[in-house]
Kinemage of the C-alpha trace (Angstrom):
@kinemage 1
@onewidth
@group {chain A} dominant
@subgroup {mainchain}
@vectorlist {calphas} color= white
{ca unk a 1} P 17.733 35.738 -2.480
{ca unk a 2} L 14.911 34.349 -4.524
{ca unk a 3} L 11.620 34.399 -3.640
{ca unk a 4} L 10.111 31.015 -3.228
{ca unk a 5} L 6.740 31.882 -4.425
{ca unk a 6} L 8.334 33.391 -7.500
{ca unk a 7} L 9.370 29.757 -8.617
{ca unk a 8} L 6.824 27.174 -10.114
{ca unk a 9} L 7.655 23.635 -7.889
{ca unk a 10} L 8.049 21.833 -11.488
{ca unk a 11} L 8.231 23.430 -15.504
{ca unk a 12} L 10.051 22.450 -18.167
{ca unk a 13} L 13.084 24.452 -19.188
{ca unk a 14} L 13.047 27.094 -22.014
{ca unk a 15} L 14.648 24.406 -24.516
{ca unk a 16} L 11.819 21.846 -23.491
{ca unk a 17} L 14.680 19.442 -23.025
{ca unk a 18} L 15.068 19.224 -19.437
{ca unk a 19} L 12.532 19.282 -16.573
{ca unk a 20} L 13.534 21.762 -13.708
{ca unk a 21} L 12.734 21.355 -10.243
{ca unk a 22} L 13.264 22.984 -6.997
{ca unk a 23} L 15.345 20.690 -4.811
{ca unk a 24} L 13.376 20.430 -1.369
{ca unk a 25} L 16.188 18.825 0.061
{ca unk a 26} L 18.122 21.563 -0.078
{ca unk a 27} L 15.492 23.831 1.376
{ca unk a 28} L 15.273 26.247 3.259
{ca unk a 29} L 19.063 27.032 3.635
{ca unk a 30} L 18.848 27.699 -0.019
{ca unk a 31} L 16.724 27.546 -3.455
{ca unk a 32} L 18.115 25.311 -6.102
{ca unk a 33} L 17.062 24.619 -9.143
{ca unk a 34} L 18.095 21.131 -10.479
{ca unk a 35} L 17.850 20.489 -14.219
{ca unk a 36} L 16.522 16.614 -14.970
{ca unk a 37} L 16.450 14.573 -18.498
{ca unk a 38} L 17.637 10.919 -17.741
{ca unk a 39} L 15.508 8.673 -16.053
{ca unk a 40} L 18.038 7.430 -13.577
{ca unk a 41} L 18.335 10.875 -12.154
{ca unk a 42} L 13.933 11.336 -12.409
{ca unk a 43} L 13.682 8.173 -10.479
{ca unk a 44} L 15.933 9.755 -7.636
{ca unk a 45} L 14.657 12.883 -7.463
{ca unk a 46} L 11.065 11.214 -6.576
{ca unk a 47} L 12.605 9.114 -4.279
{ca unk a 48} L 15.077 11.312 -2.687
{ca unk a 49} L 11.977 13.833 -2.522
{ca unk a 50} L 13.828 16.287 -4.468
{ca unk a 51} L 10.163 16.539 -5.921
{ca unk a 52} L 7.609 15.511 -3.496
{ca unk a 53} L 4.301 15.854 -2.824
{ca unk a 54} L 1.752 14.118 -4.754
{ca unk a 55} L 0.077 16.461 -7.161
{ca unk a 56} L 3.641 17.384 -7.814
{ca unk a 57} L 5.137 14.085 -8.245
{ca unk a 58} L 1.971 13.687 -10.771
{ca unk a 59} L 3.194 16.556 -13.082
{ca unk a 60} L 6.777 16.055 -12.895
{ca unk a 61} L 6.282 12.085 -14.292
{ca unk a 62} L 4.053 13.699 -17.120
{ca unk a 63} L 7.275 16.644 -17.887
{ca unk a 64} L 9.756 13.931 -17.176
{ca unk a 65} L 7.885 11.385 -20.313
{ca unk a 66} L 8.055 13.909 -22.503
{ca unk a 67} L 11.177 15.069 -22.089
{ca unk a 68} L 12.709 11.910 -22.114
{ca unk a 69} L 10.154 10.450 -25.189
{ca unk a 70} L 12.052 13.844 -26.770
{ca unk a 71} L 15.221 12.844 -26.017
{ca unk a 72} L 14.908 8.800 -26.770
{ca unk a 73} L 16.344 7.436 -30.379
{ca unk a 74} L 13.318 5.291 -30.718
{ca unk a 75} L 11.306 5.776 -34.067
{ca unk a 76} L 9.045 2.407 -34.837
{ca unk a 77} L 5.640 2.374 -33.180
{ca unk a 78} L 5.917 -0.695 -32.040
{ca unk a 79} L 9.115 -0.246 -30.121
{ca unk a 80} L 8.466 3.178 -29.185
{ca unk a 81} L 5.378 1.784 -26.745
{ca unk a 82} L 7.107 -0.816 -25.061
{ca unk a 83} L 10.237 1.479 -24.648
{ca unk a 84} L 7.765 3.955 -22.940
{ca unk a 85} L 5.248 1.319 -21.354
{ca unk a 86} L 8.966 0.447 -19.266
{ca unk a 87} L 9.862 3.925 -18.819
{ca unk a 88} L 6.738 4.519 -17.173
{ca unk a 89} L 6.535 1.723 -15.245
{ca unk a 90} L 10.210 2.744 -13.743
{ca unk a 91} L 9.249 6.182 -12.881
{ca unk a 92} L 6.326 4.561 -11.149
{ca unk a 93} L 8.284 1.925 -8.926
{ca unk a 94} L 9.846 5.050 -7.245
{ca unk a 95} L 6.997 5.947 -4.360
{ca unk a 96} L 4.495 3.233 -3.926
{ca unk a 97} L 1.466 5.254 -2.025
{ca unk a 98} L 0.706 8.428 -3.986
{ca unk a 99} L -1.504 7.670 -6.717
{ca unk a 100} L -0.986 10.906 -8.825
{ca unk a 101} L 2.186 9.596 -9.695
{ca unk a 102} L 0.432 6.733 -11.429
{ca unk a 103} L -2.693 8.639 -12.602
{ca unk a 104} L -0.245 10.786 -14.417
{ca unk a 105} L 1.549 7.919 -15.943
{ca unk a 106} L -1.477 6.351 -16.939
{ca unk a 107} L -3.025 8.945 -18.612
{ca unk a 108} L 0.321 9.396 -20.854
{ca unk a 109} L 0.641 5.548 -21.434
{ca unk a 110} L -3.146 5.581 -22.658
{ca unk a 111} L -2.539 8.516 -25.100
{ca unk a 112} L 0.414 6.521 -26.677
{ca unk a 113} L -1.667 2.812 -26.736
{ca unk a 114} L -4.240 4.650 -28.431
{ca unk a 115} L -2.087 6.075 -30.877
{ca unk a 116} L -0.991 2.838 -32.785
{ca unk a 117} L 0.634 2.776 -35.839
{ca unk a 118} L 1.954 6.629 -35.381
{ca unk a 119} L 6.022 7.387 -35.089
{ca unk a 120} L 7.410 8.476 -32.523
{ca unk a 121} L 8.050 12.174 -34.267
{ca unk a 122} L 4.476 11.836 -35.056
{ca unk a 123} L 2.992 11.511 -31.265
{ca unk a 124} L 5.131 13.782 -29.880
{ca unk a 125} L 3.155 16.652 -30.123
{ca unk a 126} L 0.300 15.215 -28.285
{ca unk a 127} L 2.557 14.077 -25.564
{ca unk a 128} L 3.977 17.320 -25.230
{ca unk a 129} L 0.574 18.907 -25.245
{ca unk a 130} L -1.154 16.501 -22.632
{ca unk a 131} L 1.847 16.581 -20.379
{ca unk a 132} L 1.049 20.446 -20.178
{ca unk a 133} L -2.081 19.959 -20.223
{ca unk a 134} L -1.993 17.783 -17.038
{ca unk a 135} L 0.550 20.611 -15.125
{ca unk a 136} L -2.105 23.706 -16.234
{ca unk a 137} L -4.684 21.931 -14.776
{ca unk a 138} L -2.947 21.424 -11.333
{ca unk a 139} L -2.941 24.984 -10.944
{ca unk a 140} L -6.581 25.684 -12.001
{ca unk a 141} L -7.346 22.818 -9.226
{ca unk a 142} L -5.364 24.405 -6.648
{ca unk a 143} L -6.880 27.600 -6.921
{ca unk a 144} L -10.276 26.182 -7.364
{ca unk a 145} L -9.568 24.025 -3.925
{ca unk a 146} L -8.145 27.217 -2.123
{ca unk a 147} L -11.857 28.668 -2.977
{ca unk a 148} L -13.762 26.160 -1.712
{ca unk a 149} L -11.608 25.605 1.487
{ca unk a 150} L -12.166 29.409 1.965
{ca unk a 151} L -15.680 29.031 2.991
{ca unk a 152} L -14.896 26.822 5.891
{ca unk a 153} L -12.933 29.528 7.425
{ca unk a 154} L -13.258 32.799 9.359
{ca unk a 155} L -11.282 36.247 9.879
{ca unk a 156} L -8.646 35.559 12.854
{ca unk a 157} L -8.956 32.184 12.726
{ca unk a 158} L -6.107 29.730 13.811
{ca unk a 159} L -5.425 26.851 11.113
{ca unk a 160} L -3.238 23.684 11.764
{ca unk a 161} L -1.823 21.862 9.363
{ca unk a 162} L 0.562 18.776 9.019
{ca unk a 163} L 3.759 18.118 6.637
{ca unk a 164} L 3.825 20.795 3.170
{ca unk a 165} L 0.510 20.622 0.944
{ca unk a 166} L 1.570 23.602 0.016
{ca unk a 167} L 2.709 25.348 -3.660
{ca unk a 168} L 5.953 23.314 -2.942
{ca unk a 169} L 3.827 20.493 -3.272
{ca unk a 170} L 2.061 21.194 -6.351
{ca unk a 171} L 3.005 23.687 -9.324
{ca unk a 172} L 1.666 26.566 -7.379
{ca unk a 173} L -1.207 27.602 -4.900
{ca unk a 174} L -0.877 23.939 -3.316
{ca unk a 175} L -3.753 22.010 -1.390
{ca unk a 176} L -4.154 22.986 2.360
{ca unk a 177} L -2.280 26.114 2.384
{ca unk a 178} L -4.201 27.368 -0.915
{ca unk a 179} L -7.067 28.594 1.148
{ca unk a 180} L -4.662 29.977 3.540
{ca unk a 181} L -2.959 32.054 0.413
{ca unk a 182} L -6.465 32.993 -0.277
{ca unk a 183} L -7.690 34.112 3.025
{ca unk a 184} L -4.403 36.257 3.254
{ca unk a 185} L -5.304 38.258 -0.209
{ca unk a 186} L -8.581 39.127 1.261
{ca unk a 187} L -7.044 40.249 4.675
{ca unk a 188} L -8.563 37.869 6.770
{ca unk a 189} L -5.283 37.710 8.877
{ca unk a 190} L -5.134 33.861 9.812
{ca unk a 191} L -3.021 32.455 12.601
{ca unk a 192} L -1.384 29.036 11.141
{ca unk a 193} L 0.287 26.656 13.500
{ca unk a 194} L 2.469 23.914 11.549
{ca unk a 195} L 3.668 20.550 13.138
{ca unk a 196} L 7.435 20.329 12.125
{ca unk a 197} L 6.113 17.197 10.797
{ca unk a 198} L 9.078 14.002 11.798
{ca unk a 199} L 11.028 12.518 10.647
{ca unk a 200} L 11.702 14.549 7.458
{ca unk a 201} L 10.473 18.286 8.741
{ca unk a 202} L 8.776 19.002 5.675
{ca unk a 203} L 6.412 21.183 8.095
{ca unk a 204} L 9.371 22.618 9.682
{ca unk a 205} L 11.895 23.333 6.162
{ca unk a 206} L 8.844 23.923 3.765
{ca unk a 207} L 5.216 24.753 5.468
{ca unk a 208} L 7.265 27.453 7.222
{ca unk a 209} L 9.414 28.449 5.025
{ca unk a 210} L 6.809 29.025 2.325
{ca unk a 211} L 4.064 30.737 4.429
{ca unk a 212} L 6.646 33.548 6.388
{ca unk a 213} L 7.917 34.058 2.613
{ca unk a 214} L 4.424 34.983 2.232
{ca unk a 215} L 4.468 37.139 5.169
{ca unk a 216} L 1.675 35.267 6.970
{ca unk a 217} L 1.658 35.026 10.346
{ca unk a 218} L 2.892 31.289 11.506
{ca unk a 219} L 3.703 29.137 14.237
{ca unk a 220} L 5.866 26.123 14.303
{ca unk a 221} L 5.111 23.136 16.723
{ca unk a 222} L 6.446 19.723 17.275
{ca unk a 223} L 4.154 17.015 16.752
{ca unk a 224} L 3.974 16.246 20.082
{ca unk a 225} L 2.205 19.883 20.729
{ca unk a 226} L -0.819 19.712 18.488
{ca unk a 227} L -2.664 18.438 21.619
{ca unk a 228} L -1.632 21.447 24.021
{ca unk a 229} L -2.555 24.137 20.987
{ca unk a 230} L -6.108 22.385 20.383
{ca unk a 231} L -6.745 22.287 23.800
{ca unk a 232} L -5.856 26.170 24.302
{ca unk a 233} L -8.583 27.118 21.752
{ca unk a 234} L -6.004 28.256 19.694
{ca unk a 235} L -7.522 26.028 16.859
{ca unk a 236} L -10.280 26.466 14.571
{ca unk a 237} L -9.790 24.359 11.757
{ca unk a 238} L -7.175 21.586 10.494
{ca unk a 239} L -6.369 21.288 6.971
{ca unk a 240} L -4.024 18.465 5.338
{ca unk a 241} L -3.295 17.065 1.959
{ca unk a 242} L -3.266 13.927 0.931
{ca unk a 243} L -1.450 11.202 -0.972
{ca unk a 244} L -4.225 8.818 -1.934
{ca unk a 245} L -8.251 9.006 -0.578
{ca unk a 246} L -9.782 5.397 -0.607
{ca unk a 247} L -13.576 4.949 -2.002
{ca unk a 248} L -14.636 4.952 1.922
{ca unk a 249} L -12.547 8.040 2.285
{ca unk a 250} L -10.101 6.288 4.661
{ca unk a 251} L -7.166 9.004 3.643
{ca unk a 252} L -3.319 8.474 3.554
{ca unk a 253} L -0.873 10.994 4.036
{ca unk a 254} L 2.024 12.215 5.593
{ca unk a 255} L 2.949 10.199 8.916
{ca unk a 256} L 1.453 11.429 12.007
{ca unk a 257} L -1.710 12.724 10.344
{ca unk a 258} L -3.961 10.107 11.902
{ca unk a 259} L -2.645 11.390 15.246
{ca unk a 260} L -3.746 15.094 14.465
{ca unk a 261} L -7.251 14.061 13.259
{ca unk a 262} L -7.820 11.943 16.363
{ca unk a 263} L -6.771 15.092 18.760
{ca unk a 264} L -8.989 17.184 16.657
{ca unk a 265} L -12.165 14.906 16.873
{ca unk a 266} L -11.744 15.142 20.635
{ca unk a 267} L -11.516 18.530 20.721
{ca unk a 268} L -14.489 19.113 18.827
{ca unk a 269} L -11.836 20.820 15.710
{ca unk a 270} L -13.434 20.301 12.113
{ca unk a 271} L -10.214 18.196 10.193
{ca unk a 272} L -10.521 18.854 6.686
{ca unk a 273} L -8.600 16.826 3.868
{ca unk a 274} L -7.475 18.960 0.787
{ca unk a 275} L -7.954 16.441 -2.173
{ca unk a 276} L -7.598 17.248 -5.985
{ca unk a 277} L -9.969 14.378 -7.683
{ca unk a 278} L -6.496 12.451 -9.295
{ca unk a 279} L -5.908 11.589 -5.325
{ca unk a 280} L -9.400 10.244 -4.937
{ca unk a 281} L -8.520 6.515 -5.991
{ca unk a 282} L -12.406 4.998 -6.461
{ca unk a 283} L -10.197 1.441 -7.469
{ca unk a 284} L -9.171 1.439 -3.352
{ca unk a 285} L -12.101 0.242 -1.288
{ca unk a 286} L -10.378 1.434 1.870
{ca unk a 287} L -7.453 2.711 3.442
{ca unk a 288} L -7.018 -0.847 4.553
{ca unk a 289} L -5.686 -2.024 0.641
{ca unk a 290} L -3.507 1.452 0.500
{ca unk a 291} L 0.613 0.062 0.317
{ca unk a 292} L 2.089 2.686 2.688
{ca unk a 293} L 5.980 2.952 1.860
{ca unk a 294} L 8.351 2.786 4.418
{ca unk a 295} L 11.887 4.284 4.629
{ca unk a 296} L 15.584 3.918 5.348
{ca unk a 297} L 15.707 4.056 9.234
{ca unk a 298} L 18.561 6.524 8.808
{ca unk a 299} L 16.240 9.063 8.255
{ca unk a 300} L 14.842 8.678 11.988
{ca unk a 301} L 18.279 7.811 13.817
{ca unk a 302} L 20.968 10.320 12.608
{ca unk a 303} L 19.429 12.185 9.664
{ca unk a 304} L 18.813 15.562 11.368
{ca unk a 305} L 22.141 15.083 13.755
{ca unk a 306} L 26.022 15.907 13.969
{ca unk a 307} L 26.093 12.897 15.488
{ca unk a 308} L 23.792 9.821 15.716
{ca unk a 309} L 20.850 10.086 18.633
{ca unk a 310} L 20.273 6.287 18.691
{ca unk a 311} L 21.904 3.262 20.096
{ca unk a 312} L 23.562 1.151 16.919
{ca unk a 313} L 21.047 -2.143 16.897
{ca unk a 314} L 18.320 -0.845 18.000
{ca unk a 315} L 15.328 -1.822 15.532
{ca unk a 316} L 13.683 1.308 13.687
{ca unk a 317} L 9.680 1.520 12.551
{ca unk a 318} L 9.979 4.101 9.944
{ca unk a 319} L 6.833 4.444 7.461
{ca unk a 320} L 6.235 7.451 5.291
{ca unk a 321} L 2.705 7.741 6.023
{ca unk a 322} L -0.323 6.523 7.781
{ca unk a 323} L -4.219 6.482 7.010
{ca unk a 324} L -7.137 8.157 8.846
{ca unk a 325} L -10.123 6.527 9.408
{ca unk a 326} L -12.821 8.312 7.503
{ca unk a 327} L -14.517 9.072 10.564
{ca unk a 328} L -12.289 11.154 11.691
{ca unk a 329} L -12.799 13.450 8.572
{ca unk a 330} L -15.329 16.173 8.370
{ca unk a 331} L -14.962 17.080 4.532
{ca unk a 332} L -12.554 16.163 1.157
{ca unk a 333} L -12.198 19.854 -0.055
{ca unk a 334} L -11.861 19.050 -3.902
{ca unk a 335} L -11.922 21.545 -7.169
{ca unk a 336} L -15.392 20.480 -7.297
{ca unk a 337} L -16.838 21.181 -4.294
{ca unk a 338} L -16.590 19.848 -0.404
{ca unk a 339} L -17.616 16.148 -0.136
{ca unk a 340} L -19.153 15.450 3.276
{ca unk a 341} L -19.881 11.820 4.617
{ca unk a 342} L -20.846 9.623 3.209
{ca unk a 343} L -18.450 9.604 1.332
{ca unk a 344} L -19.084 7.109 -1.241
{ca unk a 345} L -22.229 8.617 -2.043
{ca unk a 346} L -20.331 12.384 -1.869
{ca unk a 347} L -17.483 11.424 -4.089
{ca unk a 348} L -19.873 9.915 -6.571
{ca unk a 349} L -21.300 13.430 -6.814
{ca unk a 350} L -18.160 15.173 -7.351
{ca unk a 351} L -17.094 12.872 -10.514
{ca unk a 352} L -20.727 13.433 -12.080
{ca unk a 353} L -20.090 16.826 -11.763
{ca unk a 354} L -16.385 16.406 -12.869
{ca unk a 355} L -18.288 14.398 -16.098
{ca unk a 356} L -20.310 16.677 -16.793
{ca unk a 357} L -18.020 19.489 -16.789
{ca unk a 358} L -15.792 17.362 -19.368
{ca unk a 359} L -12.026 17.259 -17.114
């Protein structure tokens, strides 16, 4: 069997004419690779969270545009940008509260607006080169992330974490678990407890999967158990990832991550958010203006089940994520350094120094 780690979450194929992807729906029973190059079928496999995760959702819309700008019959300037002003704006409808997905877009819409006049034939390059451009630099940030988060942590410690940042997340490394990759390359021999993360398990199927493929030692939890494993001192640290950081740092992510910082804060637990700058949306005054999806209720009544665990009828509260009140934060580990409150004045350090260093 394949080795998970082995496999980079998104790429292009070797003709360039296809994006691949791992399908995380089919995880862990088994790795498959799923070839993409209609929109239809890109659309879905955000949706569907074939792809998920938000730095990885961000890379596969920038792959998935040029692939498709490639593929599309569509020579004239003129009709080429509205043809891929739509496309974009399609891909984009698909998940509503990780900004990646449209920083990613946005950055490949701007390329084309500012290219007016040119052919299609004749930008193609330059969308090819950004969209690379955009995927190379999600590892570099990973890795630079997984260096900084290192700091905050100790031989033997015990690390929680909530839903998959991990590589399956991003291309590789991913956010939260990339200083727990790190820490096990320099033997520091963590002990990493992750909530199975309801109602999709993506702690459960992925965080899991990924970090006993890695041969680290791990723990899985229900939700409901965070409190009891805090409260045992089993807990030294809490890192999550994030699907879009307001300008207050009011953070949204994965459903149920409110719940874990709140234990944490009263259990005296530093909760640290794992957050590449494309997440840190300075347009978002607070997590109160953040659109938080919300999904088919299926996915909470008879999803995981042979048969269906709830009454037919019965009414069904099912949102993809929830935000955590920027109090409840200790730090934004970013590729740039950890931002500590306050966090308006903290994040406008880490663009200046994101300026300066010209990304």
């Amino acid at each position: 069997m394949q080795n998970i780690l082995d496999i980079d979450t998104v790429a292009l194929n070797k003709e360039e004419d296809a994006v691949v992807i791992i399908d995380q729906t089919r995880l862990p029973g088994e790795i498959v690779l799923k070839e993409l190059n209609k929109a239809e079928d890109m659309f879905n496999a955000i949706y569907l969270l074939e792809v998920r995760g938000a730095p990885a959702i961000g890379v596969f819309a920038a792959l998935s545009m040029y692939v498709l700008s490639k593929e599309v019959n569509i020579e004239e300037p003129e009709d080429f940008r509205r043809w891929f002003e739509r496309t974009c704006e399609y891909l984009n409808s698909s998940r509503p509260t990780a900004v990646n997905l449209s920083w990613a877009l946005k950055q490949m819409s701007d390329l084309v607006f500012e290219k007016e006049g040119l052919k299609r034939s004749e930008i193609l390059p330059e969308i090819r080169s950004l969209a690379l451009k955009i995927r190379d630099d999600d590892i570099k940030v990973c890795r630079a992330i997984g260096e900084y988060g290192l700091t905050l942590l100790h031989k033997g410690d015990g690390v929680l974490t909530h839903c998959n940042a991990g590589k399956l997340a991003t291309v590789r490394y991913g956010t939260a678990t990339a200083p727990i990759y790190l820490a096990e390359e320099k033997g520091y021999h963590l002990r990493v407890f992750c909530d199975e993360t309801r109602p999709l398990l993506q702690g459960a199927r992925l965080t899991a999967f990924e970090l006993t493929s890695a041969g680290i030692d791990t723990t899985l939890i229900c939700d409901d158990m965070s409190g009891l494993v805090m409260k045992n001192g089993w807990i030294n640290a809490v890192f999550v990832g994030c699907d879009r950081v307001a300008a207050n740092g009011d953070t949204a992510n994965k459903i149920g991550t409110s719940v874990v910082a709140a234990v944490a804060k009263r259990y005296d637990i530093p909760f640290y958010v794992c957050a590449p700058t494309s997440t840190i949306d300075m347009n978002t005054p607070s997590g109160s203006d953040i659109v938080i999806e919300e999904r088919n209720p299926d996915e909470v009544t008879k999803m995981w089940y042979k048969e269906r665990m709830a009454p037919e009828g019965v009414k069904v509260f099912n949102p993809a994520f929830d935000v955590t009140d920027h109090d409840l934060i200790k730090g934004f580990v970013t590729e740039y350094g950890i931002a500590r409150a306050p966090f308006e004045k903290s994040f406008a350090e880490i663009f200046r120094i994101k300026k300066e260093k010209g990304r």
